[in-house]
N, C-alpha and C positions, 0 to 999 in steps of 0.2 A: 791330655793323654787320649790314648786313642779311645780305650777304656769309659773314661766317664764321656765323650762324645757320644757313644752308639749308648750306652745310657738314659742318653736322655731322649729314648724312645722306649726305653724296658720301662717295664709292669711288673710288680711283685704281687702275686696271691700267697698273702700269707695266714694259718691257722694257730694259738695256744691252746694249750688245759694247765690246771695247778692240778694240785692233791696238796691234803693235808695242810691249809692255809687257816692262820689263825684265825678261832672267834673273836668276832671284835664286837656285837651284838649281846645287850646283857640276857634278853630274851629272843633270840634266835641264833644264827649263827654267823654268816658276812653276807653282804650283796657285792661280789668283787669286780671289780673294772682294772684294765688296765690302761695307761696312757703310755706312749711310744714317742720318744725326742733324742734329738739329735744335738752334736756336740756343737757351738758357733767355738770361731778362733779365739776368744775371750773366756773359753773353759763355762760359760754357761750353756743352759739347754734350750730349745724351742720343741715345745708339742707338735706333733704330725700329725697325728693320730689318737683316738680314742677308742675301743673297743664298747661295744654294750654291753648293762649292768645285768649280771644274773642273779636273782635272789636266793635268799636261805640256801647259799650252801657252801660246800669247803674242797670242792672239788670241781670247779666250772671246769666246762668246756666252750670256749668262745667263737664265735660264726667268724668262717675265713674274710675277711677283709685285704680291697687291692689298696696298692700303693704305687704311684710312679717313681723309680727311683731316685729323679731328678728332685723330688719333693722327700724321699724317705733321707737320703744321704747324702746330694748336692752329685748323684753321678760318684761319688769316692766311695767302694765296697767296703777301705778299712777306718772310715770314720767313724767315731762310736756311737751307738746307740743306748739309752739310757729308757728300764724299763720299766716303769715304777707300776706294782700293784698295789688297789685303794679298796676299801670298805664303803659302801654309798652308803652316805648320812640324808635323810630328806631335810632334817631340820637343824641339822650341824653341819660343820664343815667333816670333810672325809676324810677318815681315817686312814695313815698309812701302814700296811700289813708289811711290803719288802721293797726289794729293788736288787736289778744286774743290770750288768754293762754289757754288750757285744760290738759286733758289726757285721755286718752282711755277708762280708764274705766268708766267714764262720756260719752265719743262719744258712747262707746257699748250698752246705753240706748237706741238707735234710735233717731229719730228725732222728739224727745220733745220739752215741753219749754224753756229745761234748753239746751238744744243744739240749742237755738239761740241765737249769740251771737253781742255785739255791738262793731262794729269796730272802734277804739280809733287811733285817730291821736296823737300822747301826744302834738307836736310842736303845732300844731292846737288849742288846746282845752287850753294851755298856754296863747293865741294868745285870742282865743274867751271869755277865765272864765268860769262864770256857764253859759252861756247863749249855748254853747257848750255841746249837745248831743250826736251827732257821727257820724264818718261818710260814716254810711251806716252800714249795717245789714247783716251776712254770716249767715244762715242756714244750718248745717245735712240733708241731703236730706235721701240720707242711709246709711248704712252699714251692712255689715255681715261677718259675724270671721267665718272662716272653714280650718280644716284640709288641707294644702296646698297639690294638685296635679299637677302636671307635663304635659309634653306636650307627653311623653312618656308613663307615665299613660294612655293616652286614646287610643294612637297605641296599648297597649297592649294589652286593652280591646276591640280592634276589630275597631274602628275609623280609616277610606282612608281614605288617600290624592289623591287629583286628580289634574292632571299638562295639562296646555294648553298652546300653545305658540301661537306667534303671531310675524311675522317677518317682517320687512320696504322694501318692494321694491318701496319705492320712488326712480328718479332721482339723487336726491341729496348725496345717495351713489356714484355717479361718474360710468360710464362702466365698467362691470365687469371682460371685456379681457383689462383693464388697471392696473400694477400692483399697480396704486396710491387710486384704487376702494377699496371700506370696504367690498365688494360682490367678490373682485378676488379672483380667483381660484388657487393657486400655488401647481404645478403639481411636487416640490418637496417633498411635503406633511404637509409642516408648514400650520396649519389653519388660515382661515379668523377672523377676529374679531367675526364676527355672529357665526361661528363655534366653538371659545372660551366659547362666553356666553350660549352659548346652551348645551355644555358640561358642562361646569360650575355648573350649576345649576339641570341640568337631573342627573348626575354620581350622587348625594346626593339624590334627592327625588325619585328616583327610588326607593328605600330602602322601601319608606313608603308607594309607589303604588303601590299595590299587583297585580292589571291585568294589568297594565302595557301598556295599550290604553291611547292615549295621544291625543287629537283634535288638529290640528296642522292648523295655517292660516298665510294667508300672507294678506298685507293691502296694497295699492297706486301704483299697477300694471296696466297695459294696457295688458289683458288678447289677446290671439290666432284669440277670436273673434271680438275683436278692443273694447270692452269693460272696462272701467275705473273700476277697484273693488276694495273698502275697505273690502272686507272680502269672501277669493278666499282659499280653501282648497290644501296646499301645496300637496298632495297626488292624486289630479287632479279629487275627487269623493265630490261632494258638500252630498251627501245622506250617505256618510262612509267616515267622513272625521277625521277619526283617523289613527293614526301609532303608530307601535308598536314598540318599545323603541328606545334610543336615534339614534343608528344605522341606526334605516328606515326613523327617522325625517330628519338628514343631508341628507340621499340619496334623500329623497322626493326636500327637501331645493337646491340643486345639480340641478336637472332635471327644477324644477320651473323656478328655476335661467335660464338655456337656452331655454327656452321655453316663458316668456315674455318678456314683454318694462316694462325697471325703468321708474314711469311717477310719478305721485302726483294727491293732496295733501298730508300730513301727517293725518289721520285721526284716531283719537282715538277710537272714541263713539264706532262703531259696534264692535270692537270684546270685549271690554268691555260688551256689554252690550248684546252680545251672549254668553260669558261666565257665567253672571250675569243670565240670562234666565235660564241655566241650573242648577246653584247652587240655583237659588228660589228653583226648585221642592226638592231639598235635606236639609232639618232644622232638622232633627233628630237631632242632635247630634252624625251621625254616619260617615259625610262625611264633608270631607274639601276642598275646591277647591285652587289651586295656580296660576295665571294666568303669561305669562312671557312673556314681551314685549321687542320686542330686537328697538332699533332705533338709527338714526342717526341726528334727528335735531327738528327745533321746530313747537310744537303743531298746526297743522292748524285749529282744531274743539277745542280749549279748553274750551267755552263755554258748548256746548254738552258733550266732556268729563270730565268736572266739575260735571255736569247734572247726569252723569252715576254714578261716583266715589262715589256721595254723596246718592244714592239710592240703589247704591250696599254695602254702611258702614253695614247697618242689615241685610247683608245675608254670610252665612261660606263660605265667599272668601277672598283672599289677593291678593294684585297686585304688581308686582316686574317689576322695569323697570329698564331695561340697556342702558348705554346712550354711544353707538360708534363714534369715531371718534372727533372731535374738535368743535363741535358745542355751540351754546350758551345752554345751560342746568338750565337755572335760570328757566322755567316752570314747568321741569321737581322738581325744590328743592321746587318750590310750593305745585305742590301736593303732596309730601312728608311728609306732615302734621304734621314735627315733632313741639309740640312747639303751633302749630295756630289748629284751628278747621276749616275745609272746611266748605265753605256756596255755597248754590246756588240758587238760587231762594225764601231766605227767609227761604230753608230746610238748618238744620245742620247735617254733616255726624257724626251719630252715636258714631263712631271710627275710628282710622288711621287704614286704610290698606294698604296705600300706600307705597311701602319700592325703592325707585332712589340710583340708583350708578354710577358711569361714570366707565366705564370702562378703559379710559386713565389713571387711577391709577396703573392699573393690565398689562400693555401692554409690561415694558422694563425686560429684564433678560430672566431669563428662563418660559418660557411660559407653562411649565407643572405644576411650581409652581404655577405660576399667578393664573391659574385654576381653584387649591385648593385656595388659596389667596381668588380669586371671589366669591367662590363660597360659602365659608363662610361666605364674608360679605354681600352675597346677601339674604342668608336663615337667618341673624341674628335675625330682627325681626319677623320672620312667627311663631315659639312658642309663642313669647308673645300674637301677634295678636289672636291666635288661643286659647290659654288660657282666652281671657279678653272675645273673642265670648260665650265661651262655660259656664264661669261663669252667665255672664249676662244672658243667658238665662237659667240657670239654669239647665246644663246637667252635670250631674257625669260620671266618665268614670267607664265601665263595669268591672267583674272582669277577670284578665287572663284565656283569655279560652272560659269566659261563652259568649261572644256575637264576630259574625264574620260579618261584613256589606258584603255585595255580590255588585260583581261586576257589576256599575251602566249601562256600554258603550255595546252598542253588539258585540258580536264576529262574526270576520267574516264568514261567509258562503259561502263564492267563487260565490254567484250571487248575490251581488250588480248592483245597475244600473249605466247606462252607463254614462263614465266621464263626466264631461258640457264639458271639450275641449278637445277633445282624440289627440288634435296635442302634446300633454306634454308626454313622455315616464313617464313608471315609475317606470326605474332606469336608471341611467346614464351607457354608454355604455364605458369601460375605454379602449377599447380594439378595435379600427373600424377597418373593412376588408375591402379588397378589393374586384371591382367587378371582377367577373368572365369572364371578357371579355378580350380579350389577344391586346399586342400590334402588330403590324404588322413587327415588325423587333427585334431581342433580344436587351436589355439594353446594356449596357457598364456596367463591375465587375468594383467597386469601388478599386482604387490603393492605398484608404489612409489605415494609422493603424486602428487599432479596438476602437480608441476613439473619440467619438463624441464631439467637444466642445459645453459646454450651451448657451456661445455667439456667434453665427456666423451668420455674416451681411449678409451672401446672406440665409440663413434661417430664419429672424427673428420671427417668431412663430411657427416654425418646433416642433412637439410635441416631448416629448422624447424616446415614442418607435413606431419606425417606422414600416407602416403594410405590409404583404405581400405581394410583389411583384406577376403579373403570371408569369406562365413558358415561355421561349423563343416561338416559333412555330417551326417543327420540319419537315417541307418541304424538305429543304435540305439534300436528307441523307449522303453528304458526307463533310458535315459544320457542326462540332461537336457543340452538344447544350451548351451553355451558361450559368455559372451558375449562379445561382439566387443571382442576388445583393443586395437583399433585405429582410433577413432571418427575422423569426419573431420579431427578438429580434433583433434589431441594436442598434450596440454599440452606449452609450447616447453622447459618446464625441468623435466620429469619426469627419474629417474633410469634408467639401461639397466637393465632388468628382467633381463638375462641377462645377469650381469657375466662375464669371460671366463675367469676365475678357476676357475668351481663348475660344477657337472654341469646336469644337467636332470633333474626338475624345478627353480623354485627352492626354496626353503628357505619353508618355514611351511606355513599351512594349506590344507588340498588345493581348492584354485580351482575344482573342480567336483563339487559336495555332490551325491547323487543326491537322486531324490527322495525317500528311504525308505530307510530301515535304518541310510547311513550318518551320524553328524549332523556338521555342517560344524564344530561350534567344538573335536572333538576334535584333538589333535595328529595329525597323517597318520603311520601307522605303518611307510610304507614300502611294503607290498603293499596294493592295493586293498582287499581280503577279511581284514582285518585280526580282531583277535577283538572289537574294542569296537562289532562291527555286521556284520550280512552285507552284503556288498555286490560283486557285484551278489543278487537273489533268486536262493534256491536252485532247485537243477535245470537244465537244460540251458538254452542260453544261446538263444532263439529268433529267428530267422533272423538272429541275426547272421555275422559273415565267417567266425567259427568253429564253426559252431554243432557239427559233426561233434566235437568235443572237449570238446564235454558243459559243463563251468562254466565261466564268464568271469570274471577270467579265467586263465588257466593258474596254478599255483603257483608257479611262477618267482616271482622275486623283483622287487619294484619301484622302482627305475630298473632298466635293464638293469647288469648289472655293470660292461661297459665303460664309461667314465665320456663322458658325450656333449662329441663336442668344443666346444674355446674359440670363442669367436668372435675374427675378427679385430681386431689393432688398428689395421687401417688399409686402408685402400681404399675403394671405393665401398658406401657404405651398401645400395643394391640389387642384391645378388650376383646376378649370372645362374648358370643353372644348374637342374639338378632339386628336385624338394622334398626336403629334409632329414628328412621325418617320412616314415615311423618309421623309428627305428636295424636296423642289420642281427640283432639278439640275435637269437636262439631262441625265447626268455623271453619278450619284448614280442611282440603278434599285430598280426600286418599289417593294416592298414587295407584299405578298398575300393579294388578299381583304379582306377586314375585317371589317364588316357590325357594327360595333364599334365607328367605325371610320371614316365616309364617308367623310368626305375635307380633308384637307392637312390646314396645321394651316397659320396664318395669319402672315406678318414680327413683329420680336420681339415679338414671343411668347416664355413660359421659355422652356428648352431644359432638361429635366427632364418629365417622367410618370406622368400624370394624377394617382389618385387613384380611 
């Protein structure tokens, strides 16, 4: 029939309330739900539909839900519908309170008389005879059948999406220079958890954000200034506190990260309810806001953010939250609202906007999958959310072409004001130099091969590419210069040249052959001036540091006798502090001054450049 064809393109918005529904509850009253089924040719039913549960009460009123008619009635207006109201039981099966029959083309009247209907227990009313009325009373509140549109529909017709994130620098992420941290950094390039869910979810709604500014915050930080902040702009500009696409979020996210303290509490409300700020001034129907909450545990303000969630249900927002790491997440499946309706203070949230995912679903295998995996199931619900806004208030989407919303956020103009804490870069530096200040005697050329290993105990946080070394100093001019052992690029799996074990020099052939007298492939005998060569030329040693003591260099013996200390097995690869060359001996002659460097370092300091 012609009928159920153009059907199966309609859309039903349809709303109930009861009154006066039996307690079923021995200590309260009912948590009532309805379910909606339809008749198969076989005289049984098939559910369509479920409404959410309302508690403690005898009089719900239940949040309009759509239906496509081809799914409510098969396209047939007078096939029946079967309406059963239930009691939620958490730990029993659910109780049934009534039941009526209709069909659509009697519900398409509106909410007349005859769409009120008397909720019939049959057991019940067996049980009571005639003295048995009903129990309890469902009303049609509305309904409206319209041409079914899409979530795409209204992108077409000119309708942004706007995307804001909001990231956990609580404590309870664990330190971030720990690889067991959901905030570490792995410098072979595998991302963080945080860094998963934020691609996750940006790579997809990028699509549908046309300017492509994103307000980006962090929550439960101990800011530069010794300040506690739930709500700190990862971009380090409280007055421009946008980034422009997923790219400059991570970099911002990067820099923040070493620039605060993980501290607490976990707090929800504010960037809720700074998001919510901004999606009020936008109810046209031309703008959608998505807020993305990355976290790692539970709710400190869930009060307040009950508070927010349920003030923010009637305005064009949705809230998506990702739940990292192993935490208890039962809060986060609460405001999830699938199923229940948020209450707070007596107020009910309009609509679910809330969409939770744990992310430990998405973590084992290959992680470029997971991505796509997440990220699908995190944008599953934001069409529907976005479709049930837009109906209710009664926005149709434009036609292709005719309407383009403009871009809400401003563009930057290179003079914003100045950061609240300009100690935060803003962008992480992958690449650190050295200072310009020389050491006082040249290095030792490393004798290992050209691979660096990723584990090695006497470098335990040694980064993987090592920065440039300076040049030797070039006093000497008959003490050929030294080449630089420290090229920009050192091989990532070389072996430590100065194991922590052995003195200094290392062990083998002397790393810097002169030009003349001594020849490089002899074994180093210890002292420079050995008998298998002179070295340096005879006669006083000309203007170098010693030249007053006639040959270079002294007889003393070479290494110094005290054995130069170990290096450490642990801490920061770039020791601060003075240069370590030369030892305090006698024996060994002081290098040129070098205002760099004014002491002479202290016993057991490591035996390796400062950078």
């Amino acid at each position: 029939r012609a009928e159920e064809l153009s059907a199966n393109k309609q859309i039903a918005l349809i709303s109930f309330s009861a009154t006066n529904l039996d307690k079923k509850d021995f200590l309260g009253k009912s948590d009532p739900y309805l379910t909606i089924s339809r008749v198969n040719p076989d005289n049984t039913y098939t559910v369509v539909h479920k409404t959410e549960v309302i508690r403690n009460t005898l009089s719900p009123q239940w949040r309009p839900f759509n239906l496509k008619v081809q799914q409510l009635c098969g396209g047939d207006y007078d096939r029946n519908l079967k309406i059963d109201c239930y009691d939620w039981d958490e730990n029993s099966a659910h109780d049934l309170i009534g039941s009526f029959v209709t069909n659509l083309r009697r519900l398409s009247a509106g909410p007349t008389q005859q769409n009120s209907y008397n909720c019939i227990n049959e057991e019940k009313r067996k049980r009571k005879g005639k003295s048995y009325t009903n129990s309890g009373v469902v009303r049609l509140n509305t309904i409206s059948i319209s041409q079914e549109v899409t979530f795409l529909d209204y992108i077409r017709g000119g309708t942004q999406m706007h995307f804001a994130v909001a990231v956990d620098f609580t404590a309870s992420n664990g330190n971030p220079s720990d690889p067991r941290s959901l905030h570490f950094m792995d410098y072979s390039g595998r991302p963080n958890q945080y860094e998963i869910a934020l691609r996750s979810v940006a790579e997809i709604i990028k699509s549908y954000d046309t300017q492509g500014l994103y307000p980006s915050y962090g929550f439960g930080a101990k800011l530069p200034t010794g300040q506690t902040s739930h709500l700190f702009p990862l971009n380090n500009n409280m007055s421009y506190p946008y980034c422009r696409g997923i790219d400059e979020i991570i970099g911002c996210y990067k820099s923040t990260l070493s620039a605060v303290s993980l501290h607490g509490p976990t707090n929800f409300s504010p960037v809720i309810n700074n998001t919510a700020s901004i999606a009020q001034r936008f109810q046209d129907g031309k703008h959608y806001f998505v807020l993305l909450i990355i976290t790692d545990g539970v709710i400190s303000d869930m009060s307040e953010t009950l508070d927010a969630i349920v003030n923010a249900s009637s305005l064009p927002l949705s809230i998506i939250i990702i739940g990292v790491g192993n935490a208890d997440f039962s809060s986060m499946d609460f405001l999830d609202g699938d199923g229940t309706q948020l209450v707070s203070r007596g107020k009910r949230a309009q609509r679910d906007i809330v969409q939770f995912v744990p992310l430990n679903r998405f973590v084992s295998g290959d992680w470029q999958q997971n991505q796509f995996e997440l990220g699908r199931a995190v944008l599953a619900e934001i069409p529907t959310q976005f479709i049930h806004f837009m109906q209710t208030r009664g926005f149709k989407p434009s036609a292709p072409g005719q309407s383009t919303a403009a871009g809400i956020f401003p563009e930057p103009t290179g003079h914003e004001p100045t950061p609240i804490y300009p100690s935060i870069p803003s962008q992480p530096n992958p690449h650190p130099t050295a200072p310009s200040s020389q050491p006082s005697y040249p290095q030792p050329t490393p004798t290992a091969p050209s691979s660096y290993p990723s584990a090695n105990p006497s470098y335990p946080n040694a980064p993987p590419v090592k920065p440039m070394a300076p040049p030797p100093p070039s006093a000497n001019p008959s003490y050929p210069s030294a080449p630089n052992p420290y090229p920009s690029a050192y091989p990532a799996s070389a072996p430590n040249p100065y194991p922590p074990t052995s003195g200094y020099p290392p062990p083998g052939a002397n790393p810097y052959p002169p030009s003349s007298g001594y020849h490089p492939s002899a074994p180093y005998p210890g002292a420079p001036n050995s008998s298998s060569g002179v070295y340096p030329p005879s006669g006083p040693y000309p203007s170098g540091p010693n030249s007053s003591a006639g040959a270079y260099p002294p007889t003393g013996s070479y290494p110094p006798t005290n054995p130069y200390p170990s290096a450490p097995t642990s801490g920061a690869y770039r020791p601060p502090g003075p240069n370590p060359y030369p030892p305090t001996g006698n024996s060994y002659p002081s290098g040129p001054a070098n205002p760099a460097y004014p002491s002479y370092p202290a016993p057991n300091q490591p035996n390796y450049p400062p950078y």
